[in-house]
C-alpha positions in Angstrom: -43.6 -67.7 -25.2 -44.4 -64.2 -26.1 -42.5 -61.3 -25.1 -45.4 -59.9 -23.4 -45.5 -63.2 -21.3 -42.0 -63.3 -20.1 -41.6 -62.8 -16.6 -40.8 -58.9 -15.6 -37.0 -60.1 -15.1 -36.5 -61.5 -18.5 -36.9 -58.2 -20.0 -34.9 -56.9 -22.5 -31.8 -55.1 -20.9 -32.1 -51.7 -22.4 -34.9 -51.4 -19.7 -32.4 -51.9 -16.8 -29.9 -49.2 -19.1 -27.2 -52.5 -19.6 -23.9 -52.1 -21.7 -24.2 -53.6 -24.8 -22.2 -56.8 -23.9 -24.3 -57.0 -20.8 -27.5 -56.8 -22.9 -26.4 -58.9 -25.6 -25.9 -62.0 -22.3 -29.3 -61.2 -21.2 -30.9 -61.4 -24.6 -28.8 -64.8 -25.2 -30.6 -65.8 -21.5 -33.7 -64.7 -22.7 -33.5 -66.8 -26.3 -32.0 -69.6 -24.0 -34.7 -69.2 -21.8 -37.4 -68.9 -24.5 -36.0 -72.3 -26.1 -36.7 -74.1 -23.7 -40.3 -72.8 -23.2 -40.2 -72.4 -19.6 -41.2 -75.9 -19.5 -41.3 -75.9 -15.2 -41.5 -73.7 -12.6 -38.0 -74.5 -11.5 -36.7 -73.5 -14.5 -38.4 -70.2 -14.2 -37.1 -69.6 -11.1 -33.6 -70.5 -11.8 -33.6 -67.8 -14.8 -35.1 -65.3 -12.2 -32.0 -65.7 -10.0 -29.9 -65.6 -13.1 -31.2 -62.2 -14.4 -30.8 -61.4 -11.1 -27.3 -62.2 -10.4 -26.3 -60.7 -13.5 -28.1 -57.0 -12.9 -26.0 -57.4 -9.4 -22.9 -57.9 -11.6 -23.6 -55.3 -13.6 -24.1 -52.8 -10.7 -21.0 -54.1 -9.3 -19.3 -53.2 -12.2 -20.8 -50.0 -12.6 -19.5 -49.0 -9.4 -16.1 -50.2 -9.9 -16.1 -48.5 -13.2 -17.6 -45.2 -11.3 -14.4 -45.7 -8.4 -11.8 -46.5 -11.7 -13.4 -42.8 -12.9 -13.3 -41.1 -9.7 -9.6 -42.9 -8.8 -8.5 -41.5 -12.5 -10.0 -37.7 -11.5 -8.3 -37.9 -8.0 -5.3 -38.9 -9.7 -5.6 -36.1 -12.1 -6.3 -33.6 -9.5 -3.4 -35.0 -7.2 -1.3 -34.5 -10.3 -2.6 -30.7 -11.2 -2.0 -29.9 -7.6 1.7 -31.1 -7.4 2.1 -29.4 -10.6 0.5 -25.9 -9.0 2.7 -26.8 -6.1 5.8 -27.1 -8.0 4.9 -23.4 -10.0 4.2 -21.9 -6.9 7.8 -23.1 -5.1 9.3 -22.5 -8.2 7.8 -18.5 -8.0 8.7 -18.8 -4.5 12.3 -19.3 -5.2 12.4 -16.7 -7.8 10.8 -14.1 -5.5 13.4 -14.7 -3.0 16.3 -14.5 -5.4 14.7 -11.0 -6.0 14.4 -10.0 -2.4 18.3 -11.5 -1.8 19.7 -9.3 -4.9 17.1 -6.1 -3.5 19.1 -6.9 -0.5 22.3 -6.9 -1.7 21.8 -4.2 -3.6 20.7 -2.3 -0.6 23.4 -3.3 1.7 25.7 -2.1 -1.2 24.1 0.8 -1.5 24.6 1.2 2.5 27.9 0.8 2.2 28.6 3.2 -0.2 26.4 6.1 1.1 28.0 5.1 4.7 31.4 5.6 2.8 30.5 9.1 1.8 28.8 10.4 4.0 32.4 9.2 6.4 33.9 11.2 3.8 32.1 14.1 3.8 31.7 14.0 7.6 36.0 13.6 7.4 36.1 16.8 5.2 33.5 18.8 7.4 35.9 18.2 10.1 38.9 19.2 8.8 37.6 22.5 7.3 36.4 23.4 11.0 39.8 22.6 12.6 41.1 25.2 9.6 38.5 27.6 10.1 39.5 27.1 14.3 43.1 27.6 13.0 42.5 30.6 11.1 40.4 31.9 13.2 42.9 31.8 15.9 44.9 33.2 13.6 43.4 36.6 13.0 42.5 36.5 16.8 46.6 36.6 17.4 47.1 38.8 14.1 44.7 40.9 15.5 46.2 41.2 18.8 49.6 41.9 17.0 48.1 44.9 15.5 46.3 46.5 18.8 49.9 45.7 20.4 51.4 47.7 17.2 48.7 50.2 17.5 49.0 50.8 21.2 53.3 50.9 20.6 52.0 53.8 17.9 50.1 55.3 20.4 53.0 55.2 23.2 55.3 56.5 20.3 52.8 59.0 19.2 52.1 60.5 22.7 56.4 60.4 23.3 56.7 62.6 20.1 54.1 64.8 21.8 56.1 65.2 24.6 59.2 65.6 23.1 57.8 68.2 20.6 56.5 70.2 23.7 59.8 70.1 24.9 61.4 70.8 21.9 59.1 73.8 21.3 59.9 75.2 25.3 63.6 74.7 24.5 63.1 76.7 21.3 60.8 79.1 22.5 63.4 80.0 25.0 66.3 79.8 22.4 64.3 82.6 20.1 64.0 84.8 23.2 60.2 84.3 23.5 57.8 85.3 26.1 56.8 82.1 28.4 53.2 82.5 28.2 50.8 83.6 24.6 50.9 81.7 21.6 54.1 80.3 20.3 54.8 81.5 16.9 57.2 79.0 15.0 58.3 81.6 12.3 61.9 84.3 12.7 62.8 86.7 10.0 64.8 83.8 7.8 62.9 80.9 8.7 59.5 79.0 9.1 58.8 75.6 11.0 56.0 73.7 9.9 54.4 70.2 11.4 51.8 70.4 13.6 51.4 73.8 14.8 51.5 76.8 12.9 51.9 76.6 8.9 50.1 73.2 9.3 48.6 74.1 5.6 52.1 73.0 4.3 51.8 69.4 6.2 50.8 66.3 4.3 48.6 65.9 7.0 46.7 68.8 6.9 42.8 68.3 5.7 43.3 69.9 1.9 41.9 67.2 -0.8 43.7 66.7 -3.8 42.3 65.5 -7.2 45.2 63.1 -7.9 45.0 60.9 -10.9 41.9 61.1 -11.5 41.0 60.1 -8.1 40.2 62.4 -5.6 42.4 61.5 -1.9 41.2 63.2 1.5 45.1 64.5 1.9 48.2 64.7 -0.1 49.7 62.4 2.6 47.0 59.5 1.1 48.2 60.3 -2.7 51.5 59.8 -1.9 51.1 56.5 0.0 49.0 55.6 -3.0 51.4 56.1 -5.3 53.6 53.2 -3.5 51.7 50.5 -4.7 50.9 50.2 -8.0 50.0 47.2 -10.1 52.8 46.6 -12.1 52.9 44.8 -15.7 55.9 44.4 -17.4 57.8 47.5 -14.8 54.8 49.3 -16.0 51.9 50.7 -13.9 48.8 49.0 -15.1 45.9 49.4 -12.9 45.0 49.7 -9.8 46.0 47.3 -6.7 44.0 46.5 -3.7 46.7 47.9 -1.3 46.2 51.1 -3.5 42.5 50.6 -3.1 42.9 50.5 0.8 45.2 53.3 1.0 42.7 55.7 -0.7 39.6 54.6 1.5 41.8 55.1 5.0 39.8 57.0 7.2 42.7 59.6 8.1 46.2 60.5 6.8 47.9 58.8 9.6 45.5 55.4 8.7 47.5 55.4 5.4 50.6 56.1 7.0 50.3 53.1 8.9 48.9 51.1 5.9 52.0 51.5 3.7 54.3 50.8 6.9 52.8 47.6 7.1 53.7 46.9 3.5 56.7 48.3 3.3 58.1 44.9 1.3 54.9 45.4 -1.0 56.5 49.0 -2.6 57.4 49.5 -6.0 60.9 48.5 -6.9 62.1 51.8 -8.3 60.5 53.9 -5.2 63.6 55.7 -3.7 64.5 56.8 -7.1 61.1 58.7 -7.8 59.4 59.5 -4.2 60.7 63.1 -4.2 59.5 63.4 -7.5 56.0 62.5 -6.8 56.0 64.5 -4.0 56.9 67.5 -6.2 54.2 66.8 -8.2 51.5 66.1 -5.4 52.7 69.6 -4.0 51.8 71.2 -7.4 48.5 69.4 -7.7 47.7 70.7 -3.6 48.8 74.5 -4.3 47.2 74.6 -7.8 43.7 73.0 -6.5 43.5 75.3 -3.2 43.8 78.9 -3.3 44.5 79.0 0.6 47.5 77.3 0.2 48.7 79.1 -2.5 48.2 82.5 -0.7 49.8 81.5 2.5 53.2 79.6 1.0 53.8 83.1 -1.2 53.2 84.9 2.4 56.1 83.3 3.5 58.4 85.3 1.5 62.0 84.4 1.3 62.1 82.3 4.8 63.6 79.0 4.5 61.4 76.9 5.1 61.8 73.8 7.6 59.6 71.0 8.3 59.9 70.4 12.6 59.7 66.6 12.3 61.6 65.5 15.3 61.8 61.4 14.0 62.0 62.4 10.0 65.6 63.2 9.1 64.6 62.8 5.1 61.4 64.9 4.7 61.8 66.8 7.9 65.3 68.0 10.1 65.1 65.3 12.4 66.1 64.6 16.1 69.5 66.3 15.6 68.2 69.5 13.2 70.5 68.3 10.5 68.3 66.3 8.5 67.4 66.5 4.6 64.4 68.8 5.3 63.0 67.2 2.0 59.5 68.1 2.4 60.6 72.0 3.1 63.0 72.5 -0.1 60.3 70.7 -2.1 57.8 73.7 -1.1 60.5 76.0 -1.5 60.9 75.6 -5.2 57.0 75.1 -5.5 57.1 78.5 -3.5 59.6 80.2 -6.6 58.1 78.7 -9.0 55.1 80.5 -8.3 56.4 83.7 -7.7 57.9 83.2 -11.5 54.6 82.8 -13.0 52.8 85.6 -10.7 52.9 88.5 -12.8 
């Protein structure tokens, strides 16, 4: 039996696209099939439902070799998606480590600003309550001072008073007339304060070019002179009381200034004030020719400064004082007569 004349069944099994094995058992059918020459139908028929049965076999195990595949690339997926799974939880857990530190961090971070800024906050507070404390402070300092300035004032406006009085009382002693302009000067003597003579008062608007400096009175330079800044007993500079002394606005500002700071004087300043005087005197005659003029005019008078609270520089209350001031001008006065030709 030709292969031509074998039914369309027997065919070889490359036709059908058989595995090897599966086309080597159809070929072995097919020689089987050949031997024995087809002798009857029945045989014929019996090797058709043979090939048949074994292309139904081999389609059955194509599929099942198809399901092992796709059951081996499910499995394989299944197994790449676990293993993305397990990356991803494992990025997860590493993120939220991160955030938990960040967190930390953060509260730490919290906790210290919060701390400082406590702190600070603490510290603001405190420097207010000093500020309130200083401020109330200069409020009461400053009330001190207008009391002390109005006691000044009472004082001030007493001496007035008494100094009127005083001048009636003398006015009537030196036989004078009750009414005209009361001339503090007699044949031997000449009072001086704040009336006539006032050119002879430290108080008296004549500058003086004092150390270099120059001082709106003489009272200011001697004030000034209180308060040096001392170095080794030595005057070395100058101090701020100095510097306030200078600027007062009036002789009686710096009056007041160096009464306030009485404790803050020099040391040795009892033993030198009436020689500083002497030579602010000197510095005031030489440095206005006014001055100079009218202290000659005096002549021989004594004279007497009419201070009724000042028993050192002036006579004082009982006219038995050291009249410091008025000798001082009196030897200013000679002097100058000596070296007048």
């Amino acid at each position: 039996m030709n292969e031509q004349d074998k039914p369309e069944e027997l065919q070889p099994a490359a036709a059908e696209g058989l595995t090897e094995v599966d086309a080597a058992a159809v070929a072995v059918s097919l020689q089987w099939a050949d031997t024995l020459k087809y002798s009857d139908s029945a045989n014929a028929t019996a090797m058709k439902r043979l090939a048949a049965e074994v292309r139904r076999l081999h389609s059955v195990d194509r599929l099942v070799a198809g399901l092992r595949e796709s059951d081996q690339q499910l499995k394989q997926n299944i197994g790449e998606l676990i293993a993305d799974k397990e990356e991803q939880q494992q990025e997860i857990a590493q993120l939220r480590e991160q955030v938990e530190g960040q967190a930390q961090e953060l509260m730490q971070v919290y906790e210290h600003d919060g701390t400082v800024a406590k702190c600070k906050f603490e510290r603001v507070i405190k420097e207010r309550d000093q500020l309130r404390e200083q401020l109330q402070e200069w409020k009461d300092l400053a009330a001190k001072r207008n009391d002390e300035a109005r006691e000044i004032e009472r004082q001030a406006f007493a001496g007035i008073q008494a100094q009127i009085a005083e001048n009636t009382q003398l006015r009537e002693r030196l036989g004078r007339a009750e009414t005209g302009p009361l001339k503090l000067d007699t044949e031997s003597q000449v009072f001086f304060y704040e009336q006539d003579h006032y050119y002879l008062s430290n108080f008296s608007s004549f500058g003086v070019h004092w150390r270099g400096l120059d001082f709106d009175t003489s009272e200011h330079a001697y004030h000034y002179e209180k308060f040096p800044m001392l170095v080794g007993g030595e005057p070395l500079g100058i101090s701020d009381l100095q510097a306030k002394v200078r600027a007062a606005s009036s002789a009686h500002e710096a009056f007041k200034i160096a009464e306030r700071n009485r404790d803050q004087r020099r040391p040795d300043w009892d033993a030198i004030k009436f020689d500083v005087m002497r030579q602010i005197l000197r510095a005031k005659v030489e440095q206005h020719e006014y001055v100079r003029r009218k202290l000659l005019q005096t002549g021989d008078r004594e004279l007497i400064e009419n201070s009724w609270r000042d028993d050192i520089w002036g006579w004082g209350p009982n006219r038995d004082g050291q009249n410091m001031l008025g000798k001082l001008w009196m030897e200013i006065r000679a002097a100058l007569r000596e070296a007048t030709p």
